[in-house]
C-alpha positions as a Markdown table, in Angstrom:
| # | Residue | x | y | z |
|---|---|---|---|---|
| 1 | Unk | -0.6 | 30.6 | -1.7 |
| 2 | Unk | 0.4 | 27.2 | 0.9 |
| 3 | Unk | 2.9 | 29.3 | 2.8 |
| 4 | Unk | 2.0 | 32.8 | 2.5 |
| 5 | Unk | 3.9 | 35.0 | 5.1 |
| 6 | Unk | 5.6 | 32.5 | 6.0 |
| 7 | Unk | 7.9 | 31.5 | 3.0 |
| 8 | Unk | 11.6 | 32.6 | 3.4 |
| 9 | Unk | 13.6 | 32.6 | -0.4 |
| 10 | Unk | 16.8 | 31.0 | 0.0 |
| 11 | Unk | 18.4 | 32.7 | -2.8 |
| 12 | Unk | 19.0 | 29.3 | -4.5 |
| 13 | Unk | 19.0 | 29.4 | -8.5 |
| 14 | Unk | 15.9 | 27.5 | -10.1 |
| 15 | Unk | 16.6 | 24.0 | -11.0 |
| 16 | Unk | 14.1 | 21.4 | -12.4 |
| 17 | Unk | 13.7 | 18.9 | -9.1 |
| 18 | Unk | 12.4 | 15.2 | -9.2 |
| 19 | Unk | 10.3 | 14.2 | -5.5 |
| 20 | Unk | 9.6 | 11.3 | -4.8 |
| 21 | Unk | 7.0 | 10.6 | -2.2 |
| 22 | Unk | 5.6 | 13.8 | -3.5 |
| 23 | Unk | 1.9 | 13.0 | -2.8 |
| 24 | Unk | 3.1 | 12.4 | 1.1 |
| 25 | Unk | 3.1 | 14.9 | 4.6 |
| 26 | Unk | 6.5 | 16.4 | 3.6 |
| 27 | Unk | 6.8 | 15.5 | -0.4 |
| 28 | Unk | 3.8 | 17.3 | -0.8 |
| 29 | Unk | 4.9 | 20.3 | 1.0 |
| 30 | Unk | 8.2 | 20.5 | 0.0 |
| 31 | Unk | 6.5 | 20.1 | -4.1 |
| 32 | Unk | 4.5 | 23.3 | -3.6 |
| 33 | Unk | 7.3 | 25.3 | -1.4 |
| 34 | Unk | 10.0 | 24.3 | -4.7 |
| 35 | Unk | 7.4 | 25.3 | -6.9 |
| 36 | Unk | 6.4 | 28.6 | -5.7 |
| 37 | Unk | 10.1 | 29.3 | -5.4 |
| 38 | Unk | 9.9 | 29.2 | -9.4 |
| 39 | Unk | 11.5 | 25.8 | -9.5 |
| 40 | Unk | 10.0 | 22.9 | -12.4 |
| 41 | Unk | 9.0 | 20.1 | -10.1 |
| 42 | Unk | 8.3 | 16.5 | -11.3 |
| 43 | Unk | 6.1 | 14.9 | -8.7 |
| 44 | Unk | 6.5 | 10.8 | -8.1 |
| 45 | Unk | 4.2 | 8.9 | -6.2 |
| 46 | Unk | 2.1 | 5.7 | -6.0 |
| 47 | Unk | -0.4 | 7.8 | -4.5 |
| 48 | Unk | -0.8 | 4.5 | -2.0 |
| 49 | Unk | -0.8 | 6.6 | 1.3 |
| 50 | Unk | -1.0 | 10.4 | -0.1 |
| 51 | Unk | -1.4 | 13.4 | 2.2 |
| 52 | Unk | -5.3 | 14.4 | 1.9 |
| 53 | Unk | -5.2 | 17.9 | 2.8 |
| 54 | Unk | -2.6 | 18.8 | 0.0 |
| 55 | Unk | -2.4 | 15.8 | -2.7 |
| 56 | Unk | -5.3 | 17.1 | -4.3 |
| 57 | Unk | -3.2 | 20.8 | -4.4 |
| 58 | Unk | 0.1 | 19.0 | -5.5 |
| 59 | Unk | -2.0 | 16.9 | -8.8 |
| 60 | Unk | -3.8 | 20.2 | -9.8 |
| 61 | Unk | -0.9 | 22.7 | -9.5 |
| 62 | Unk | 2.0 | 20.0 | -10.6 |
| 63 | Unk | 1.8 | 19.3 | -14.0 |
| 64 | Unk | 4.4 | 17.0 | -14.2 |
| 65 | Unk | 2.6 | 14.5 | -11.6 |
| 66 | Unk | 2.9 | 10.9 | -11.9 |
| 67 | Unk | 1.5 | 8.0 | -10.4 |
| 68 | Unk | 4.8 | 5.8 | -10.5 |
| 69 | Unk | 6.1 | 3.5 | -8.0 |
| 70 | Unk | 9.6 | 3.9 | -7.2 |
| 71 | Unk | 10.6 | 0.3 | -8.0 |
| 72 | Unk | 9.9 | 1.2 | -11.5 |
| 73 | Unk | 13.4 | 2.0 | -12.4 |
| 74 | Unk | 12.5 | 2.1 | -16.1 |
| 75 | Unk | 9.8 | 4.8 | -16.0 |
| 76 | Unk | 11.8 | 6.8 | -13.5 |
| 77 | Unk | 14.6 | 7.0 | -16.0 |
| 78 | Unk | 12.1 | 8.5 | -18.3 |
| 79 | Unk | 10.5 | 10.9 | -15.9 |
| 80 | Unk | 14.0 | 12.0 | -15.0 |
| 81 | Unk | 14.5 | 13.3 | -18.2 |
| 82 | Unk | 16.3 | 16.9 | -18.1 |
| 83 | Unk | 15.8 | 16.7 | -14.2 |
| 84 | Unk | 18.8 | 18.1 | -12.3 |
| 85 | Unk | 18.5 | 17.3 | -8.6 |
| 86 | Unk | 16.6 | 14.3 | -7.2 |
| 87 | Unk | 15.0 | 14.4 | -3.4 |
| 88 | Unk | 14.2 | 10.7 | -2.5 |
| 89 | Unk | 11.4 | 11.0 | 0.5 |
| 90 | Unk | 9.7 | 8.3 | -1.1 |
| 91 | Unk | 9.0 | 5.3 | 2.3 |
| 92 | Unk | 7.0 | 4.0 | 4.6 |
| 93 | Unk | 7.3 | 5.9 | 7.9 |
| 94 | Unk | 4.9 | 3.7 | 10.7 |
| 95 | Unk | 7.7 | 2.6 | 13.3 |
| 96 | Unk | 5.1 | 0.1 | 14.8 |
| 97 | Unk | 4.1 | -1.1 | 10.9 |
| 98 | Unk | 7.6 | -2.0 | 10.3 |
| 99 | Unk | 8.3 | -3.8 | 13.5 |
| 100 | Unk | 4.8 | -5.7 | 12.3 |
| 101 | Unk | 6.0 | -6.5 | 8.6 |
| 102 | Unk | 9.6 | -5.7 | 8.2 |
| 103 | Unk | 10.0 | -7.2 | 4.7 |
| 104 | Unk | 7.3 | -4.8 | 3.6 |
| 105 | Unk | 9.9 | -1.7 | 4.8 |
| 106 | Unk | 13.0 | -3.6 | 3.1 |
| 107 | Unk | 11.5 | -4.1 | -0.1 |
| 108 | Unk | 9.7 | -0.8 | -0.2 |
| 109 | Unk | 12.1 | 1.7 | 1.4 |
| 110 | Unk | 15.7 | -0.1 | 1.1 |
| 111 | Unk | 14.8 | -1.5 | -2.4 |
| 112 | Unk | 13.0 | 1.7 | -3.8 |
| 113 | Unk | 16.0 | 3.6 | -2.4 |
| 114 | Unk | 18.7 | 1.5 | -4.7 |
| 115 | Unk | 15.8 | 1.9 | -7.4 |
| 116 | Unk | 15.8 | 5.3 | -7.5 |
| 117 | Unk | 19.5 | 6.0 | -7.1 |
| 118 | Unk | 20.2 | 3.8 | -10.6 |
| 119 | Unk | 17.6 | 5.7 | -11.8 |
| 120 | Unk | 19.4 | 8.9 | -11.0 |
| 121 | Unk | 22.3 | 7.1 | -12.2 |
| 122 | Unk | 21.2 | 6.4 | -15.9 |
| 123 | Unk | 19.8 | 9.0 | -16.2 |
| 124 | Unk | 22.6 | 11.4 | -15.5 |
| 125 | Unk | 21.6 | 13.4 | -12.4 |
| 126 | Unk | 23.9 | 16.1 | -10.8 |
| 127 | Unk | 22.5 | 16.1 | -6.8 |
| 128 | Unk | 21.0 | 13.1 | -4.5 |
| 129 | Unk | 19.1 | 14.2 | -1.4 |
| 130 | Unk | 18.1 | 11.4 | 0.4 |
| 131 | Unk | 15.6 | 12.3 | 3.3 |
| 132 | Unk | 16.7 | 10.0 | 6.0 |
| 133 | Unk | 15.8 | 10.1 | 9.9 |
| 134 | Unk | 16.5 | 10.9 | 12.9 |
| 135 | Unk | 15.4 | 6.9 | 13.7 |
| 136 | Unk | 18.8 | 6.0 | 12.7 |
| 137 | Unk | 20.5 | 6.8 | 15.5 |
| 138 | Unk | 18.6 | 4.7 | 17.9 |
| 139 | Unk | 18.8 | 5.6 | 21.8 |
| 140 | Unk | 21.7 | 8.8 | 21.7 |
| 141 | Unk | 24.9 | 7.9 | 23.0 |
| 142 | Unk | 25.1 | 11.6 | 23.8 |
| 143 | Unk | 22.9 | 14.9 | 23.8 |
| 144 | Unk | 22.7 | 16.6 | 21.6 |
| 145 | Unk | 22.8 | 13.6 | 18.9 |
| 146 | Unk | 25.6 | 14.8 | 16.3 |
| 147 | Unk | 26.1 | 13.3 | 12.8 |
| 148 | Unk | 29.3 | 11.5 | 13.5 |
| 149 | Unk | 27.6 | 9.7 | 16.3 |
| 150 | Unk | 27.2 | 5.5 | 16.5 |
| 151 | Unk | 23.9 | 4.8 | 15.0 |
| 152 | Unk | 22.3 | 2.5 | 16.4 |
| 153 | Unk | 18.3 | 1.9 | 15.2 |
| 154 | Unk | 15.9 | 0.1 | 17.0 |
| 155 | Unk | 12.9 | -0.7 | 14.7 |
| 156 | Unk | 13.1 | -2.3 | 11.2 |
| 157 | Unk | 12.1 | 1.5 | 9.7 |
| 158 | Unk | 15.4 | 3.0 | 11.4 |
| 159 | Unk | 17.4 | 0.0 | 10.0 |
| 160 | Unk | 15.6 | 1.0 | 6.3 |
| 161 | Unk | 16.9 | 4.6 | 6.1 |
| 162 | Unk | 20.5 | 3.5 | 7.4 |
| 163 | Unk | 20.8 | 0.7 | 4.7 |
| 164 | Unk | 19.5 | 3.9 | 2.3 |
| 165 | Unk | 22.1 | 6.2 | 3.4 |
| 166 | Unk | 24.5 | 2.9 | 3.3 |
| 167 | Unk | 23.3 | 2.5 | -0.4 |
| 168 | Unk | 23.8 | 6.4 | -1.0 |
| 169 | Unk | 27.0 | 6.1 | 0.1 |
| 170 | Unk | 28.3 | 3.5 | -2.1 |
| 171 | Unk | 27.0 | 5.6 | -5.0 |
| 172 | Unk | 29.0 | 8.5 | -4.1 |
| 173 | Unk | 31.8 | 6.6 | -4.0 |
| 174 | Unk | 32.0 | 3.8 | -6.8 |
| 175 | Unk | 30.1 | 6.3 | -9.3 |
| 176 | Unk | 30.5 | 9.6 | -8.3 |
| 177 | Unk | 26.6 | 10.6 | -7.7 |
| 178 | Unk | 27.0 | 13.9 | -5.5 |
| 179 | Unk | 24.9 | 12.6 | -2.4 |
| 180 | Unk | 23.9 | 14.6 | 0.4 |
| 181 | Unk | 21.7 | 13.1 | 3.3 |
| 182 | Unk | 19.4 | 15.0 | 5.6 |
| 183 | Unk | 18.3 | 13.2 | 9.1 |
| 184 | Unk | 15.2 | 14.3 | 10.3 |
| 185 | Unk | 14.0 | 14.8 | 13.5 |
| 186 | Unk | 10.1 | 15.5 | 14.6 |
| 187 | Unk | 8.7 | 17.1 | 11.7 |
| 188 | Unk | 5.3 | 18.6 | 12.1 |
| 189 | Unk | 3.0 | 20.9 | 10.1 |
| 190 | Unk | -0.1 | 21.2 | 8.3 |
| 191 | Unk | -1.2 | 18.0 | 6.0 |
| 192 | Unk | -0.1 | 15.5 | 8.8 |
| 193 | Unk | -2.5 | 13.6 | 9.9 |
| 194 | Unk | -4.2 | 10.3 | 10.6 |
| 195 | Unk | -2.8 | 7.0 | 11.0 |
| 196 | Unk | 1.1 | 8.7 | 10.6 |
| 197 | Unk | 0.4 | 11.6 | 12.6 |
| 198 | Unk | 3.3 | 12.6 | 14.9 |
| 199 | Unk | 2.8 | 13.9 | 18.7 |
| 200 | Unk | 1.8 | 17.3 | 17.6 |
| 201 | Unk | -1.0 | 16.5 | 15.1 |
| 202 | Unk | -2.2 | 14.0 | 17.8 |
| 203 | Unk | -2.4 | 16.3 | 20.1 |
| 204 | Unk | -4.4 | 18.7 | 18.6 |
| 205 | Unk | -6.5 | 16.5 | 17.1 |
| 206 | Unk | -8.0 | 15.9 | 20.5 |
| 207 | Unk | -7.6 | 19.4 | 21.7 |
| 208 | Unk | -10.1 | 20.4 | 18.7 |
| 209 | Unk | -12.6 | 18.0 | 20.2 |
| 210 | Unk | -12.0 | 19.5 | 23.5 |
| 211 | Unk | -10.3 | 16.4 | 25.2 |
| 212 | Unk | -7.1 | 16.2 | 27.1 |
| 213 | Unk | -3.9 | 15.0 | 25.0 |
| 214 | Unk | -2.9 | 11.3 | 25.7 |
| 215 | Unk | 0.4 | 11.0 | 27.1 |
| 216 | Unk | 2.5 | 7.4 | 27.3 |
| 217 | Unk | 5.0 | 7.4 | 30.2 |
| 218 | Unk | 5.5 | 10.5 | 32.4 |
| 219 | Unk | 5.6 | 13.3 | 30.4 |
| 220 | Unk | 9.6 | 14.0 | 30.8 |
| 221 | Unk | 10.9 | 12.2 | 27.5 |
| 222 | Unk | 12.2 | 14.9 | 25.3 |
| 223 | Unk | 12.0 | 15.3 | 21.2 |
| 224 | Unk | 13.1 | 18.3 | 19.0 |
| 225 | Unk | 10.3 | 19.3 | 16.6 |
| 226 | Unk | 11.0 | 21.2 | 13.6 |
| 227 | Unk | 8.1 | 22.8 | 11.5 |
| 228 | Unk | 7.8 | 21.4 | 7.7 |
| 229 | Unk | 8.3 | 24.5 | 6.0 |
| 230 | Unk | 11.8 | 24.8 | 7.8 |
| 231 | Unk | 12.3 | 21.7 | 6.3 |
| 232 | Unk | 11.4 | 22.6 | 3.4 |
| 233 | Unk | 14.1 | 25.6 | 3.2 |
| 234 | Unk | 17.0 | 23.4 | 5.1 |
| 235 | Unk | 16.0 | 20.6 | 1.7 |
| 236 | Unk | 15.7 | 23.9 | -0.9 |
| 237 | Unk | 19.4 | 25.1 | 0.1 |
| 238 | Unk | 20.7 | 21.3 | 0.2 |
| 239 | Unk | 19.9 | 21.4 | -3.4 |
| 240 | Unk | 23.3 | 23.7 | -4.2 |
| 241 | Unk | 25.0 | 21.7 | -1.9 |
| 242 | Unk | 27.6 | 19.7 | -3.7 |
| 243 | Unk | 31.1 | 18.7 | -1.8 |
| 244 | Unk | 30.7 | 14.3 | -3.0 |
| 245 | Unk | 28.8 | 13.2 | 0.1 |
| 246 | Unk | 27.7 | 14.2 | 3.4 |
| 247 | Unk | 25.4 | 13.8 | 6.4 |
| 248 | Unk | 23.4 | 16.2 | 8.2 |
| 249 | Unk | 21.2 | 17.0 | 10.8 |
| 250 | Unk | 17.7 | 18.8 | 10.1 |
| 251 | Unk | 16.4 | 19.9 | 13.8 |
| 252 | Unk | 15.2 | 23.0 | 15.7 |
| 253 | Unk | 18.2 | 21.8 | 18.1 |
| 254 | Unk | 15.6 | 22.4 | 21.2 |
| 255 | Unk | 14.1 | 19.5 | 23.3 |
| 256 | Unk | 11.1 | 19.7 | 24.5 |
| 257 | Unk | 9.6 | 17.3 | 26.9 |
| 258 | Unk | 5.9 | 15.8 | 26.0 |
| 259 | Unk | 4.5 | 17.7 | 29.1 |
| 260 | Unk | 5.6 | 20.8 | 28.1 |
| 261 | Unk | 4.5 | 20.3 | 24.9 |
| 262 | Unk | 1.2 | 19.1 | 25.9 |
| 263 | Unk | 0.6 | 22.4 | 28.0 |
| 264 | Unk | 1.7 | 25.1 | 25.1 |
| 265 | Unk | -1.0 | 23.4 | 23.0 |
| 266 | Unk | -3.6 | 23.5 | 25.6 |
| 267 | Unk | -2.6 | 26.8 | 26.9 |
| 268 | Unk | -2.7 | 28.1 | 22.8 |
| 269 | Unk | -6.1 | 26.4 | 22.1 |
| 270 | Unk | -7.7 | 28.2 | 25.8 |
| 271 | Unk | -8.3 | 25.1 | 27.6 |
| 272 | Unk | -7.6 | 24.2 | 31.1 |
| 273 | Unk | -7.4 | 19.9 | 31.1 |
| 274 | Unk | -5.3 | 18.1 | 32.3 |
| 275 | Unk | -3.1 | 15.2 | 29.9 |
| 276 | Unk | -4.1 | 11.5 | 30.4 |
| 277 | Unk | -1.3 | 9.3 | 30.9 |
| 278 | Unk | -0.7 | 6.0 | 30.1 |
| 279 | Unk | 1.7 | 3.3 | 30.1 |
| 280 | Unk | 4.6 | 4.1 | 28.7 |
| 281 | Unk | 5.5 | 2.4 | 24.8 |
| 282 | Unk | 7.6 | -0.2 | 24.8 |
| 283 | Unk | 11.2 | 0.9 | 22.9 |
| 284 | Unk | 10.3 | 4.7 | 23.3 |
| 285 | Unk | 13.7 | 6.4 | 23.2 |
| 286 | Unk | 13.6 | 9.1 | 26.3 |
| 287 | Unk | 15.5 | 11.9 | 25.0 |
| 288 | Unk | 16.4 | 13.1 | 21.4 |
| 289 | Unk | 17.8 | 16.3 | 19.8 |
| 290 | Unk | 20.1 | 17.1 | 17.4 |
| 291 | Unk | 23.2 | 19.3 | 17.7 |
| 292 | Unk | 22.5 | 21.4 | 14.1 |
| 293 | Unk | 25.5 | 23.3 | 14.3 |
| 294 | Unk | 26.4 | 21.1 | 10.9 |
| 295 | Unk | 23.4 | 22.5 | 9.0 |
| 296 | Unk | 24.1 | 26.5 | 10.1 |
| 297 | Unk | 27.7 | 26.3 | 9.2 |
| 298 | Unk | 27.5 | 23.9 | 5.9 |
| 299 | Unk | 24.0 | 24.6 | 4.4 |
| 300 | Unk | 23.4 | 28.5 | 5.8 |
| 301 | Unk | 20.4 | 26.8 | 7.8 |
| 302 | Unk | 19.0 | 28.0 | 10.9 |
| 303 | Unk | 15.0 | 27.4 | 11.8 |
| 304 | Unk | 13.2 | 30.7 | 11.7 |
| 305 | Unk | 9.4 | 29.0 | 13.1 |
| 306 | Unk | 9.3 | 28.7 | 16.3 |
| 307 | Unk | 7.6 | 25.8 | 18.4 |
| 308 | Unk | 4.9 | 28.2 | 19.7 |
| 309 | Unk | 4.2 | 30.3 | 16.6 |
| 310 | Unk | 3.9 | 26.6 | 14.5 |
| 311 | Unk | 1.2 | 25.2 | 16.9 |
| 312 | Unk | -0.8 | 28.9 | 16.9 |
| 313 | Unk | -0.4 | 28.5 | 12.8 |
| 314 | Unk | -2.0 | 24.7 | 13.2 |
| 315 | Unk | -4.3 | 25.7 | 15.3 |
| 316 | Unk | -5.5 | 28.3 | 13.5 |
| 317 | Unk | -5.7 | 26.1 | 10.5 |
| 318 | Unk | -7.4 | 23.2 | 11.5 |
| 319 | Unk | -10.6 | 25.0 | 13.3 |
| 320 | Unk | -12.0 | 26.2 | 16.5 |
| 321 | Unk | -12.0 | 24.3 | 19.0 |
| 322 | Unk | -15.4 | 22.2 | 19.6 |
């Protein structure tokens, strides 16, 4: 089994769940977590960027798998057929990409958002989860970053989930779809990698080969990373969630600064190098975690993996180091 020992059961009652974005880092994930929770999953995807490590898992355990795009409104409505609860993480996630090709992440995540919601609309379903991010807020106006703070995005992908939780919004309220969205902050686990890796994966990745992580700027911005399969339970209870509409934070609720970060992974993999730094990226945000005092009190969700014992895991799972 994917999460052996490490699976927590939330005590939810099955339901059948629609994911879209299934074949992705968290879609697939979150497919197999549902569905060896005993929930029916009905996995959507274009398969255009699919997680390798665990698409190949989802399409042979998933039976009800479909290459669809999400701007196929009509064949959703079919595939949505007895489904009860929708989780929309279908989008493109590259911040850079976006700044690049902006109309790419308008048509794809802003336009496959509204898709899906009519979708869900026609075809009668009973709970909305759209899996928005963190990147909405933009640089905090406070720390730690709570739900009813301004946001303010600074790349063409943050402005995509806001206009989707804009567009979730409107159909709480002019139809009534129960609509409950989840901001994430720095996911990591296993199945993310390559060219959408976060810092974590990236890190290791070059740890593995025995070289020093690659830091841009001095090491002191802070991020909150929060382990998959936490997300995973935090989206699991979210699905007997259902008070009309509602925003909330998905975080460990810890920052962690790059260099300290850097340093639990080489201390966890044995090595003694030192991080290379560079330049630091233009519009990196310096500090960023959420206050998830929301999630514990409204959703029964607290994270049970810590930082250190989720690297160890990765570790474990991706090799020895060469």
């Amino acid at each position: 089994m994917i999460y052996k020992n490490i699976i927590i059961w939330c005590g939810v009652g099955f339901m059948r769940v629609l994911v879209t974005g299934a074949a992705g880092f968290i879609g697939s994930n979150l497919s197999l977590y549902l569905l060896e929770g005993g929930h029916e999953v009905v996995a959507v995807d274009s398969f255009e960027r699919p997680c390798e490590a665990l698409a190949p898992i989802l399409r042979a355990r998933v039976k009800d798998t479909y290459k669809l795009n999400v701007l196929d409104m009509d064949s959703l409505v079919k595939v949505l057929d007895g489904v009860e609860a929708v989780v929309h993480l279908a989008a493109y996630i590259d911040v850079d990409e976006s700044v690049r090709m902006p109309y790419k992440y308008i048509w794809n995540n802003v336009l496959g958002t509204e898709s899906v919601l009519e979708a869900s609309r026609r075809a009668g379903v009973e709970k909305f989860i759209f899996v928005s991010s963190a990147a909405v807020y933009g640089e905090p106006v406070r720390l730690p970053v709570r739900e009813d703070d301004s946001a303010n995005p600074i790349s063409p992908y943050g402005y995509s989930k806001l206009l989707g939780e804009y567009l979730s919004r409107m159909y709480w309220e002019v139809y009534g779809l129960d609509v409950l969205v989840l901001r994430l902050f720095n996911v990591y686990g296993y199945g993310q990698s390559g060219e959408y890796a976060g810092v974590i994966t990236k890190f290791i990745e070059r740890v593995l080969r025995g070289e020093p992580p690659i830091i841009f700027g001095d090491g002191l911005q802070t991020r909150d990373f929060i382990h998959v399969v936490d997300v995973c339970r935090a989206i699991e209870k979210a699905l007997k969630y259902g008070r009309g509409f509602n925003i909330i934070n998905i975080a460990s609720g810890k920052p962690v600064s790059i260099n300290d970060l850097a340093r639990l992974i080489l201390d966890a993999a044995g090595l003694d190098l030192e991080p290379i730094y560079m330049p630091p990226r233009e519009g990196d945000i310096k500090h960023s975690y959420a206050d998830i005092s929301k999630a514990m009190v409204e959703l029964g969700f607290t994270p049970e993996i810590e930082l250190g014992i989720g690297v160890e895991t990765l570790l474990r799972r991706f090799g020895p180091v060469k």
